[in-house]
Structures are given as C-alpha cells and as structure tokens.
N, C-alpha and C positions, 0 to 999 in steps of 0.2 A: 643762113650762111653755114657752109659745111665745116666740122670741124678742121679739117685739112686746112682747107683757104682760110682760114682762121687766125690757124696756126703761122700759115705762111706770111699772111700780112703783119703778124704781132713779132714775130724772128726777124722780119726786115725793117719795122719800126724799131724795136729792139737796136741792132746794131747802124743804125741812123741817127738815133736822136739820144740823149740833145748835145751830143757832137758822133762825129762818122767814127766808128773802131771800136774795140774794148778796150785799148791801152794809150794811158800818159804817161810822161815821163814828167817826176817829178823833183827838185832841189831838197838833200836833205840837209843842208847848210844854210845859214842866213846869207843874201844878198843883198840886202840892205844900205850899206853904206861904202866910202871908198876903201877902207879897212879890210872889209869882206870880197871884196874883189881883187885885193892886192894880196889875200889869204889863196882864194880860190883860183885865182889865175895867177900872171904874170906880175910880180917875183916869187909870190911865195909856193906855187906849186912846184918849182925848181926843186925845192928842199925834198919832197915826196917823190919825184923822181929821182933823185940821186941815194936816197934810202932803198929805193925798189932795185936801183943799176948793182949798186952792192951786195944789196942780199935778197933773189926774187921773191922769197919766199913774204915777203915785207907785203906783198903785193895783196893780200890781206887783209894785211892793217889800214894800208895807206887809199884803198881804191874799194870798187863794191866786188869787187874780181870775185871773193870768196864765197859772195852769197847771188850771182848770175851766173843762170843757164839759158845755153841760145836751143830754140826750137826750130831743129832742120830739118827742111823738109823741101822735094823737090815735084808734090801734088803727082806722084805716078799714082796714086795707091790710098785714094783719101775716104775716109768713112767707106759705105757703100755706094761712094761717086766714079770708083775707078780714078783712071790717067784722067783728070782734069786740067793739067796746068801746075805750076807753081802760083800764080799770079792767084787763080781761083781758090787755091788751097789757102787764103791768107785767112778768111775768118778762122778756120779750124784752129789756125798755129796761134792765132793771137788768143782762140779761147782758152788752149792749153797753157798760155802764158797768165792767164786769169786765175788758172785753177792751179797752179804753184804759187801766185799770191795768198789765194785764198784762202787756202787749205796746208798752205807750211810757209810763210810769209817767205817765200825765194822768189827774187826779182828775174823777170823773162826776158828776152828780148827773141822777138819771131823771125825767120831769117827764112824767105822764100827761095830757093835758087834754080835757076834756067839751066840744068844740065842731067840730060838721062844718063852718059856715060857715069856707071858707079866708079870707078878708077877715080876721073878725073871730079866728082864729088866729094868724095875721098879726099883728094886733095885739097879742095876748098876748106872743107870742114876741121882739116888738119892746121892749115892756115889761122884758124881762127882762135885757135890755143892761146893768147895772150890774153882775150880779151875774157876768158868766159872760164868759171869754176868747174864746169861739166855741160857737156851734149848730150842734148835727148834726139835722136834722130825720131821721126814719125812720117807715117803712110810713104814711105817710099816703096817699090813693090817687088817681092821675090823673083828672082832670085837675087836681085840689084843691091835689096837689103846686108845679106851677109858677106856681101862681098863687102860695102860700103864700111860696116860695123865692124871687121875682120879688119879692114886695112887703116881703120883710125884707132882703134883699141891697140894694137899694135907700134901705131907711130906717137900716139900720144899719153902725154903722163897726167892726166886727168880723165873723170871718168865719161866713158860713153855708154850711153843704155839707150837702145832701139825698142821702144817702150810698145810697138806693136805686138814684138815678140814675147817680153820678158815682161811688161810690165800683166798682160794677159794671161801669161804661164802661172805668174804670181800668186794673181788673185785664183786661178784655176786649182794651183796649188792649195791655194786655203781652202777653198770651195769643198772641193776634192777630200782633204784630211777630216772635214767635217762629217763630209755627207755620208763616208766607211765607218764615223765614229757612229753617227746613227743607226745605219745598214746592222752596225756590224761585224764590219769587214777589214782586212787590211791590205794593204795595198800591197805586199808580197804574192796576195794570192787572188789579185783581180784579172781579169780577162776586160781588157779596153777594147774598143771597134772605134776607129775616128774615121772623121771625114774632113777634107783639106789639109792639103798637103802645103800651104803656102805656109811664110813666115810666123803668125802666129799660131797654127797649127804643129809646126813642126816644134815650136818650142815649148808648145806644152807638152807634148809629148816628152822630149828630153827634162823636162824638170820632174814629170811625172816619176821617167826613170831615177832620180835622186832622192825620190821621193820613197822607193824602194817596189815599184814595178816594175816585172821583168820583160827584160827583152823583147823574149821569145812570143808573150802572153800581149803582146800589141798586135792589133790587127788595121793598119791604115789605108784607106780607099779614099778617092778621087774620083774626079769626073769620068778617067775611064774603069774605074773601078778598083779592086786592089791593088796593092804594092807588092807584086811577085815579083821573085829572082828570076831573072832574065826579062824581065818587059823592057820593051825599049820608047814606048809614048808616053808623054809628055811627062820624061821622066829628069830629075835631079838630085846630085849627089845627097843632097839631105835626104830628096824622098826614100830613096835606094838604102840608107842605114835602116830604112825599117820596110822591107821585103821581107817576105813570107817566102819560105820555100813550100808552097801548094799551089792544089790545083784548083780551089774554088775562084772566083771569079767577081764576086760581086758583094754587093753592103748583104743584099739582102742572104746570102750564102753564107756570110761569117758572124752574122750578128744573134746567132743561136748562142743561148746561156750567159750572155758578154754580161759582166756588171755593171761596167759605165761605157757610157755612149757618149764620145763627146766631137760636138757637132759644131767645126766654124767652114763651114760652109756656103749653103744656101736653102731658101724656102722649099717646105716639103719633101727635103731626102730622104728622113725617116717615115714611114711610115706607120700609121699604127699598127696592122702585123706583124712588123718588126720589132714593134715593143712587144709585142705579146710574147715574142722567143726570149725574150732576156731573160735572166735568175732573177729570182727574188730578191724584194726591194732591190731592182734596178736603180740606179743613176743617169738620169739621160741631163746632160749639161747640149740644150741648144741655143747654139751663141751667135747664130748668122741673126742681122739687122739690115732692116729693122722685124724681119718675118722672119722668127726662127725656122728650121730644121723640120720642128714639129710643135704646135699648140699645145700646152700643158693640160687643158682639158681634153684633147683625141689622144693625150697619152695618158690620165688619169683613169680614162673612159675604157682602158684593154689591161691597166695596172695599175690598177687602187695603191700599191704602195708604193708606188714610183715614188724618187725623192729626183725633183725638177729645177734647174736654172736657166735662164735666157739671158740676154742682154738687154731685155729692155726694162726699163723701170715702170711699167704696170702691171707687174709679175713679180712673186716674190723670190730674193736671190737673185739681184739683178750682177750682172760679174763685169764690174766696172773698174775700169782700169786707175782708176780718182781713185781710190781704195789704197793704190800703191804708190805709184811715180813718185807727188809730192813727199811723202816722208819718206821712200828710199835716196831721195836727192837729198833730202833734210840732212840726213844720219852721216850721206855720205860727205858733203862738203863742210859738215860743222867736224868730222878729224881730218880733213885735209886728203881723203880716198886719193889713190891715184888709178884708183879702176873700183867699175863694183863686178866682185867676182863672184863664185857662187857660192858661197858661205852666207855673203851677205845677202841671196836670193833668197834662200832658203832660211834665213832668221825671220826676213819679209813675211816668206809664208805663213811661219809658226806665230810672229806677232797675231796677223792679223786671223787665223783661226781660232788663237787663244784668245783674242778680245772675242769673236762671235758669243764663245760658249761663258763668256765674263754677264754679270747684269749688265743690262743693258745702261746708258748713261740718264739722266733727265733731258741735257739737249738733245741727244738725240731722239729721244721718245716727243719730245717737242716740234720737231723740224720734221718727224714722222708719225701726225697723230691720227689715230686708227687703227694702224697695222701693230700687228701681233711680233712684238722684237722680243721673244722669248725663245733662247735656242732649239732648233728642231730643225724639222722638214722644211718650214717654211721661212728661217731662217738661221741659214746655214753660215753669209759673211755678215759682217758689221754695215752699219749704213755710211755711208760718205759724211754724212754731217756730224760722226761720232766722236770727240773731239779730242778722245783718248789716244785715236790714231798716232799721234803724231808723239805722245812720249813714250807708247809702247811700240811701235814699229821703226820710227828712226832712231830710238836707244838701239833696241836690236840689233840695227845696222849700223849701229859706230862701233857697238861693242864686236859683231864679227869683222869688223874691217881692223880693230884692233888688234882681235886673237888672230888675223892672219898676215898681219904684218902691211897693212897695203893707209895704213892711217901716220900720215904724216906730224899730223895735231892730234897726238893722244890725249882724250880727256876725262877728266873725274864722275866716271858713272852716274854716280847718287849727284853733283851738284850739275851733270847734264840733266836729268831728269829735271831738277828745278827749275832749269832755264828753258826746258822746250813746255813745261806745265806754265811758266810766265807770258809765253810767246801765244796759250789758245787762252787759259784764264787769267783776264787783266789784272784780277783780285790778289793770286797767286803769291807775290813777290812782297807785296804791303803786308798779306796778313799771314806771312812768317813766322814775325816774332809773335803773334798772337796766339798762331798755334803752338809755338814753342814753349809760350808762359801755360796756355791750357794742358799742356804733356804734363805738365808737373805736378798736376792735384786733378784727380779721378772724380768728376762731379754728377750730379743727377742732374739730365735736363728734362723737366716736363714739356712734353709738346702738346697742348690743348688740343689744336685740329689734327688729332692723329690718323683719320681718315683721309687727310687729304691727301692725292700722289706727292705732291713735292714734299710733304710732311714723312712718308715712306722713302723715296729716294732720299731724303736727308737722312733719317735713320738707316738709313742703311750704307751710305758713305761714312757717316758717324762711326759705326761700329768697326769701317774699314780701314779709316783713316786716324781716329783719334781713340784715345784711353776713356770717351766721356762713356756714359751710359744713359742712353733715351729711356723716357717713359715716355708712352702715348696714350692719350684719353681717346677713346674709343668703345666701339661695339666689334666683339671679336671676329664675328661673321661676317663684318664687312672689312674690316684691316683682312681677315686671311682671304678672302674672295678677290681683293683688290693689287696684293701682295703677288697672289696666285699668276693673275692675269698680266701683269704687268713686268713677269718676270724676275722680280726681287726674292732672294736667299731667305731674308726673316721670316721668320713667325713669332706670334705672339707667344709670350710667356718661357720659350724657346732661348729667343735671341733680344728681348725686352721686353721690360715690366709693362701692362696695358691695367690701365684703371677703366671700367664698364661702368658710364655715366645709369647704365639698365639694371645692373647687379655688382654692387662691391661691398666685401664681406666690412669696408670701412665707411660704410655710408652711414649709420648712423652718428658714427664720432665728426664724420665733416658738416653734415647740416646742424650740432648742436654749437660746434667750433664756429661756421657763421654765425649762427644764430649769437653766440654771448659776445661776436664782435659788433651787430646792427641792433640788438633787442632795443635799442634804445634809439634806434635811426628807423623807425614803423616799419620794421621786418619781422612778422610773425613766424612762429613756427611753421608755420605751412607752410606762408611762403620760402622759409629758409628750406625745406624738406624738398619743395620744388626747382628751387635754383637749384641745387644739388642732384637735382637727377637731369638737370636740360642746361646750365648754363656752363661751359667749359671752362670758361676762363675763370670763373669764379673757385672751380672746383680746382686746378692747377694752383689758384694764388691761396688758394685752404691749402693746400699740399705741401708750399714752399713753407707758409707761415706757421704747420704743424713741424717741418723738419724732415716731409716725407720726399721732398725734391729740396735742390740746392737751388734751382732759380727754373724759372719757365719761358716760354715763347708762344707769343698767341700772334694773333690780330694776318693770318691770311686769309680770311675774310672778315667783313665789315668794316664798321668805320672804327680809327683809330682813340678818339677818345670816349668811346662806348667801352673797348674795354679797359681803356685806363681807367674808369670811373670805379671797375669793380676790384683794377687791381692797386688802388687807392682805398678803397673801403678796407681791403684784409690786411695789406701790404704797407699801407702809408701811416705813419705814428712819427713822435717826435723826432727821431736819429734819422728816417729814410722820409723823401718829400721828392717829387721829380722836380728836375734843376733845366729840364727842358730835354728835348731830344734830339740828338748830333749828326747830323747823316755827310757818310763818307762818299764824296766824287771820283771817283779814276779818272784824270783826263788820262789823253796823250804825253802830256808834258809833266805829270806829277798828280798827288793828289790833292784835295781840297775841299777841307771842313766845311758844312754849313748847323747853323745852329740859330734857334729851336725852331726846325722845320715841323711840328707836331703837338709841340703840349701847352702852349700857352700864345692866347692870341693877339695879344700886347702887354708882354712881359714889364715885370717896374724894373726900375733902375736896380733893385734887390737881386730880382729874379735874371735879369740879364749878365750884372756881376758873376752869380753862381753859374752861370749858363758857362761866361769866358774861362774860369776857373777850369769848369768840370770837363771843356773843349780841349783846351790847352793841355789837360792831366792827360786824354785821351786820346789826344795824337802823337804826344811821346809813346804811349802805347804802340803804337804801327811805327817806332823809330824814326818819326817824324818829329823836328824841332818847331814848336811853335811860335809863331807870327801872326800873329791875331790883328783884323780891321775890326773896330764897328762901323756895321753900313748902313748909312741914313738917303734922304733925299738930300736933307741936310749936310754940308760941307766947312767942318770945322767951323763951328758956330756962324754959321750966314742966314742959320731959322733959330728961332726962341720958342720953337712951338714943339707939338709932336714925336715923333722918333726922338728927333733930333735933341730933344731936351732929355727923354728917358736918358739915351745914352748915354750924353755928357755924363749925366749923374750916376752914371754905372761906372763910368772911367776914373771920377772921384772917390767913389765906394775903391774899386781898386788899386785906388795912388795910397787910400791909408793902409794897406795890407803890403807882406813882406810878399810880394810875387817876385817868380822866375822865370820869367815869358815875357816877349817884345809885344805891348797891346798899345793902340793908336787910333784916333776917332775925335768926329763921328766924318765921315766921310762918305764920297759916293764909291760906288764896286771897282770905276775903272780906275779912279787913285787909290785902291787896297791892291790892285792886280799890277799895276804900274808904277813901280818906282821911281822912274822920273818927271813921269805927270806929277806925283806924286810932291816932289821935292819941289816942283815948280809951283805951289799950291804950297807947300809949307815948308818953306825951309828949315834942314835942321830936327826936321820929324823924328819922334825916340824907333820908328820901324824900318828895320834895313831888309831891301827885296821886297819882291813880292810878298802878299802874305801868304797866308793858306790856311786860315780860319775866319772865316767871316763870318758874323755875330751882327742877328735882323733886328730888326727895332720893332717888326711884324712877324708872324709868323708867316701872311700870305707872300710878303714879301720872300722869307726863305723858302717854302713849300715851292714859289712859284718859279725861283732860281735853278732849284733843284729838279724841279720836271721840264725845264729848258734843259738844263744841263744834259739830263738821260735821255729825252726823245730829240733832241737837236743834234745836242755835242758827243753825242756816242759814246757819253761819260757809264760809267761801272756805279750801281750804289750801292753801297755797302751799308746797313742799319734800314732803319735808324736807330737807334742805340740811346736806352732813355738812361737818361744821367739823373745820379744822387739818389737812387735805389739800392745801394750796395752791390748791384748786379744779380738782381736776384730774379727781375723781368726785364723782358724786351718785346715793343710791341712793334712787329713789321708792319708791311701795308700789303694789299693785297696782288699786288704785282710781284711780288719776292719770287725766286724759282729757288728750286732748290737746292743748288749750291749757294746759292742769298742765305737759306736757311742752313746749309751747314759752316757758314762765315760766323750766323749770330750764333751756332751752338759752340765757335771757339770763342770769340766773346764771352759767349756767358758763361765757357768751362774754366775761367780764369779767375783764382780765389779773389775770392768776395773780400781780403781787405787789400786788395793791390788794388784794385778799378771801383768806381761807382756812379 
C-alpha cells in the first residue's frame, strides 16, 4: 500500500470514528437534578440575562462569550483545494476549532457559510457579534478576503483576524527576524524577490515593511511576472502598492543578489539558477503546499549556505500558522481586545522569534524526538507543541493591546503569566506555594543521574527559575556533549558543581565515610572504594550525609526500593526513618494525595499512623487542607481481617495523639470520594466532603490507584515524595520528565525543618 492511500484511508478513519467530526459540545455545569435545571434554565437564567441587559460587558462573566471564537469561512480559498464549497470546507474549520482548544484552551465554534458576495458575508459575520469574543475569518480568497476583513473590522468592536493573511505574515515575521539574525543581516538593508500576490502574500510583505524593510527594496512577481507601474493584468490595488518602476520583467530578471526569497506561490517557481544569483547566505522561505517553490536539497545543492523554510513538516522550519492564531486570540480576549492591531502583531512576532532562540523546552524536545531544536539554520521558529507559547506570546499580546489602549479588561502582567502557565502546566497553580517556601533558603540539590536529559533540562530550568543550586553526578564529557546537543546554556562547573563518579579530588574521604557507616554490615573496603566510583546514589546520599548537598534526587532509572536501600544505609538512623512515600494527583477537579504508593508493602498500624500524619503535614504544604480516608476493602468494620484491621488500629494510634486534620476509616475509595454515599454508610462520620488523602492498607493497592489515575484519568503526578527523611531525599520513578523533576527540586529546596 502506498503511502498516500495510506495516508488517505487513515485521515478518513480518523475523522469517522468513533463518532463523525472533531468537535463536541460539552456542559460545563451540573445537570443533574431539578435544582440544576431551574439554575441553567428557566427561572434562574432570567437573573444572567437581565445582568447582561444592564451592563453588556457582564457578558463575560455570565456566558462562554469571552472565551469563543467562530471560524468563518466561505470554502472559496481552502488549503491547496481552491473554491471547494463552504459545505466541503467543514473538516478544515472544525480542525482549526481543535487547534484553539488544543493549544490556548479557546472554545470554537466552525461556521460554514453559502455566500461569495464579500459585502454581503460581511454582513453575516457582522450579525454574529453577540454571540462570539473574536473572528477568525479563513481561506476565503483574494480579493474577497480584504474586503470582507476591511468591512467587519470596521463595523465591529471585537476582534477580527483573517488568519490566512496575518496569522502567516506572523510566523513569516518571526521566521524572518531569525533567519537575518543568523545571515547577519538586517532587515533595513534586505533586498526581498516574492512571489504571489494574493492574501497571504501580500501581507507578509506589509508586516515585513514594519518590520523595518523598505519599500523601494521589494521586488513582487506573480504569474504574469512583476509588479511594474502601469501593468494592467491581473492586477489589484494591494498588488499595485508594491510596483516597481522598471523595466525587467520576470522572477528570474530581479532575483540577482535578493537576500530573501519568499515564495507562497506554487511548485517549482524558483529554480535552482535562481538560487545561485542570490547574496550570500540567501533566505529562501518556500511556503507553496504541499510542493514548495523549490526543494531545500536543489537549493542546498547551488547554496551550501542557504538558510531554508517550507510549509511542510518534514523539513526543518516548518511556518505554521498553529505557532500564532491560538495565543494571539489567547492574549487578545483574556483583556477584552476590541481589535488586534498591529502592535499586537508585531509583539506576536517578537514573542515567538524570542522563544526560537530561548532553550529549547523538555516537551517540546519530547513531542519532537530526533530533530535538532537547537537555534540556527535549521531552526529558526519554535515547534507547535512548545508549551511556552502560550505565556510568552499571548502575554505579549495583552500587554501591546494594553499599551495601545484597545484592552478593555486590563490586567496584572506578572499574575497573567501565572494563569496562562496554569492553563498548559496543571502542576503550575498547586506548586506555588512550594516554590515560594523554596525562594526563601538557597539549597544544594544533588541530582544522582546527572546524565540524564530530563536531569539537564531540570538543571537548567532550576537555575532559571529558582534560587536552588544543582549538583550533578556525572562524567564531564558526556553532561557537556549532551548539553551541547540538545541545546541547553549550562556547563559544568560554569553554571553547576558536577561530582565525576571517574575522578573526584573527594573520593577518598566518601568511600572511607561509607565505608565507617557499613564496616560492620560486610562492606569491605573494596567494596566500599567500588560503590563509590559506579553507585550514584550511594555517592549523592555520602554527599548529603557529609553536608556536602542539602538533600538529593535519584531513582530516574531503576527500581524504587533499590535505591532506597542505599539511601537507608547512609541516610537512615534514629531521627530520620521513611514514613512512606506520598504521591500527588492533579485531577481536573482538584488534587488528591495517595500514600504510601512505594516504601512499604504492608505497612502496620505504626507505620500507616506516620504515613496519615506525614500526608496530612504535606498537603497543607500545597495550601491544601487535609481530609484524610483510610481505604480498605474493608467498610467500617464489616472485615476483622487484613487491611482492614491494620487500619482500624492506625486510626486508634491516631485518636491518642493531639491531631489537626479530619481522618476517617477504614472504608472503601468511593465513600472517601463521596460524601453522601458516605454518610448513608455512617451517619454522623467525623469527615466533612470529599476527602483528598487517601491512605492504602497496601502499597499495590496505592501504586495501582495511582497509575490508573495517570494513564486513565489524565491525572498530573507530582512526587513521589518520601516522608520522615527531613527532606533531604526523594526517590522518583522512572517515568518523571523533567518538569516532574523540577517540581521535586522545589520540594526538596524547602528547609529541612518546615517539611519531612
């Protein structure tokens, strides 16, 4: 089977199964009961409409108005399908309704509509103002487009962006800033050659000019060749602002010396002779699809330094309009835009060039593994799945729609950033306060697998974002080889301390430091000389327990109580004991403890106590007030056996203690989650709500909740997080990435007598 046909029966599977569309419409209220309906409808929506009649702007508050944009489009002008239709054109608009979910959580709604007249489309689009926070017009087709966009920007007080034009110019924009920052070059002193003259052509051009390209120094050709003063074929006022007063003729006449070539055209315009006249390190941006202009190998092949982009994504530097749309729409409806003008195009631009040439993110390195996202040639913008996007690009754009007066809902910079960092990182919001406790004391965190990437991208968001200071165990030649390639700022010894498991001038003082804490558990000097030069984690828990780190992080590979074993041998004495390990859920709905998912595989009644205690102390930690279940098979004594007996006797160990937390058991999961299952099951129970610490009477039983939870319920984990160590370790698992691991270095950057 060819890959086309392939292709084609898996894109119409795809949007077939297993229902027909990409989009539902979903309730984000309870309708559940008659209460809820007499809320949502008829009487009590009366109350929200008569809020909205007095003051629109309510409209808001009270409805999704603020966060929907309709996708209009009337299929003249769709992908590289041409006038297919409105009807034909539905998957398109429904996928771009997808990709403003996806990528800036703004709700779509796709609106096909049956009319070529752009006037009277205009009109329609106009009409729909009540309903929708901003229009995105798409693939409507020049000249129809600016007309269209011209007469509703005009009549309406929200914004409109015709996203073939501008959202294209954008990324071209960025593309562009880069590719001169490489060259060279500046954009005052470039010589451009384009080809197509339609809508997103012409507007890249014009942003180019903004960009500080002049006039004069544009040379645009079309099908029937340049843009000279006085042609009268198949010519429009747009084209006509960028006329040449000359007498060459053709692409291939004006395309001597040009520095960028930027081609949204069609297959094969440029030719490679053509490249071969351009200036050093040329720019050829070919953006016709799905066959550019020209193949980046026939133009490599006449200009080794070419710096290249196309539109497609098996080429690097693909100039994808996902890059923009969603967080220009973001930025603009979270201050209440009443247009996006060109301040806030041009912040667009600058965000998203200033992210390219930023480290590159871990998701994103993850969602694109292989390819080289280290800035250069071959990449020039950010990847679509980079998920910084969205708090550096639509900041940007609230913040120009502020300074130009067009933001109806001004809002607080710094606490926007937090709430668009909440909206891509679920972790974001909870572990607040935790970063906020770690700001306050400067601590050492040893990272054991300092080799690893997500152990590097941690350190390296560490040093960006918080006051801690990483150590990583490691071999230098391979942190800086790996560092190198992947893009990251640090280096060793530079920008953190690296301990060399191969050569460290303290390697005698740490295998004799093991050695006088096992000489008496059959650990000879050898072998202690040997752990010390191959076992990492051993050599991190020497480290802490010399004073030479404040606490450490191991266990991204292997298994979990391999190295607690060792970091029990150096670590563990009478004051510190693990109390069990606590691992944090993000649902949707809140978060919620489980405990001890890791350290003990049927805890007693002792060890379960300490477990509720150490749960309870550390979820005030994330500002969360504790409510603690134990969860058994067991249901308030209905077993005399098992779980269900540890517990009980855990809940009596804690009725003799002064606690300050709601704990309740032993019970099953869904009367710890439901309260009034709950209460019908025991009335009078000391636990009010839900809870949101549940405490296992197994470990498999926790471990097994908790990897339901992450691979089912789309839940976040945060830890695990071993308790009654003074926080001086933490052992993850080997699925952690590395924002996982810069969650556990605020964790563990937090003084050792506040948490343990």
């Amino acid at each position: 089977m060819s890959d086309t046909k392939s292709l084609r029966e898996d894109a119409l599977k795809y949007h077939e199964f297993p229902k027909p569309g990409k989009l539902e419409i979903r309730a984000t209220k309870p309708m559940a009961t008659g209460r809820d309906l007499a809320l949502a409808y008829s009487p009590g929506v009366a109350e929200a409409c008569i809020e909205i009649s007095k003051d629109p702007t309510t409209a808001s508050r009270y409805t999704a108005r603020g966060n929907l944009v309709a996708v209009v489009s009337n299929g003249s002008a769709v992908l590289g399908l041409g006038n297919i239709g409105a009807l034909a054109s539905k998957p398109v608009m429904e996928g771009k309704a997808v990709l403003f979910k996806k990528f800036a959580g703004i709700d779509c709604f796709d609106i096909e509509v049956n009319e070529s007249d752009p006037e009277k489309l205009a009109d329609i689009v106009c009409a729909l103002e009540p309903t929708f926070g901003a229009i995105n017009l798409e693939d409507i087709k020049a000249p129809d487009c600016f007309i269209v966009e011209k007469l509703c920007r005009e009549r309406m007080n929200i914004p409109v962006f015709h996203d073939d034009q501008h959202g294209t110019a954008i990324v071209v924009g960025a593309a562009a800033t880069n590719a001169l920052h490489v060259a060279g070059k500046k954009f005052e002193d470039i010589k451009i050659v384009s080809t197509g003259g339609g809508a997103a052509g012409i507007a890249c051009l014009n942003m180019l000019l903004q960009l500080g390209v002049k006039r004069e120094n544009v040379w645009l050709c079309d099908i029937e060749g340049l843009v000279y003063e006085g042609r009268t074929a198949d010519m429009t006022p747009q084209k006509a602002d960028y006329a040449q007063k000359s007498d060459l003729r053709t692409l291939d006449d004006v395309i001597e010396g040009a520095d960028l070539f930027l081609g949204l055209s069609g297959p094969g315009v440029l030719k490679p002779e053509m490249v071969a006249k351009m200036a050093s390190n040329p720019i050829v941006f070919a953006l016709a699809n799905p066959t550019p202009e020209i193949m980046p190998d026939e133009a490599r092949a006449v200009k080794p330094d070419v710096i290249m982009a196309t539109g497609r994504s098996d080429f690097p530097n693909q100039v994808n309009n996902v890059l923009c749309f969603p967080f220009i729409f973001r930025g603009a409806l979270d201050v209440g835009a009443t247009e996006i003008n060109d301040a806030m195009k041009v912040a667009c631009v600058e965000g998203i060039a200033e992210l390219a040439r930023a480290t590159t993110s871990a998701e994103a390195a993850a969602a694109y593994q292989g390819e080289q996202l280290t800035f250069g040639r071959e990449y020039l913008i950010p990847k679509p799945f980079d998920p910084r996007l969205s708090e550096t690009v639509a900041r940007a754009v609230a913040k120009a729609a502020m300074e130009t007066g067009v933001a109806t809902r001004p809002t607080d910079l710094d606490a926007y950033r937090d709430q668009l960092n909440a909206g891509v990182f679920k972790s974001s919001m909870l572990m607040r306060p935790v970063f906020q406790a770690a700001a306050t004391a400067s601590r050492r965190i040893v990272f054991t697998e300092g080799e690893d990437e997500r152990v590097l991208r941690a350190a390296q968001a560490i040093l960006e974002e918080t006051t801690e200071k990483p150590i990583l165990i490691g071999r230098p030649d391979v942190i800086n080889t790996r560092c190198e390639r992947l893009g990251l700022a640090i280096r060793p010894e530079r920008d953190f301390e690296l301990v060399n498991p191969e050569s460290d001038s303290r390697y005698r003082d740490y295998w004799q430091s093991y050695h006088a804490l096992m000489a008496r558990k059959g650990v000879a000097p050898d072998l202690a000389r040997a752990i010390m030069r191959t076992n990492t984690t051993a050599i991190g828990a020497v480290m802490v327990h010399r004073g030479d780190a404040d606490s450490m992080i191991c266990g991204t590979f292997g298994e979990y109580r391999w190295h607690l074993n060792y970091v029990q041998q150096v670590l563990g004495n009478e004051t510190y004991s693990p109390d069990g390990a606590l691992s944090l859920m993000i649902l949707e709905d809140g978060p919620l403890f489980l405990t001890d998912t890791h350290v003990w595989s049927q805890p007693t009644p002792e060890q379960l106590a300490k477990a509720a205690l150490g749960a309870a102390r550390h979820a005030r930690r994330f500002g969360v007030e504790p409510r603690v279940a134990f969860c058994s098979q067991s249901q308030f004594g209905n077993q005399n056996y098992g779980s269900g007996q540890r517990l009980r006797e855990a809940i009596a160990i804690l009725d003799t203690l002064d606690t300050d937390f709601e704990y309740e058991g032993e019970m099953n999961i869904d009367a710890a989650l439901d309260a009034d299952l709950r209460e019908r099951l025991l009335p009078g129970n000391r636990l009010t709500g839900a809870a949101n610490v549940l405490v296992f009477g197994h470990a498999d039983a926790a471990s097994g909740v908790r990897n339901i939870l992450k691979t089912k319920g789309n839940a976040l984990a945060v830890g695990p997080i071993l308790m009654g160590m003074g926080n001086r370790v933490h052992i993850t698992t080997p699925s952690v990435t590395a924002r996982g691991l810069l969650n556990m270095a605020a964790i563990a950057g937090t003084p050792v007598k506040t948490y343990g």
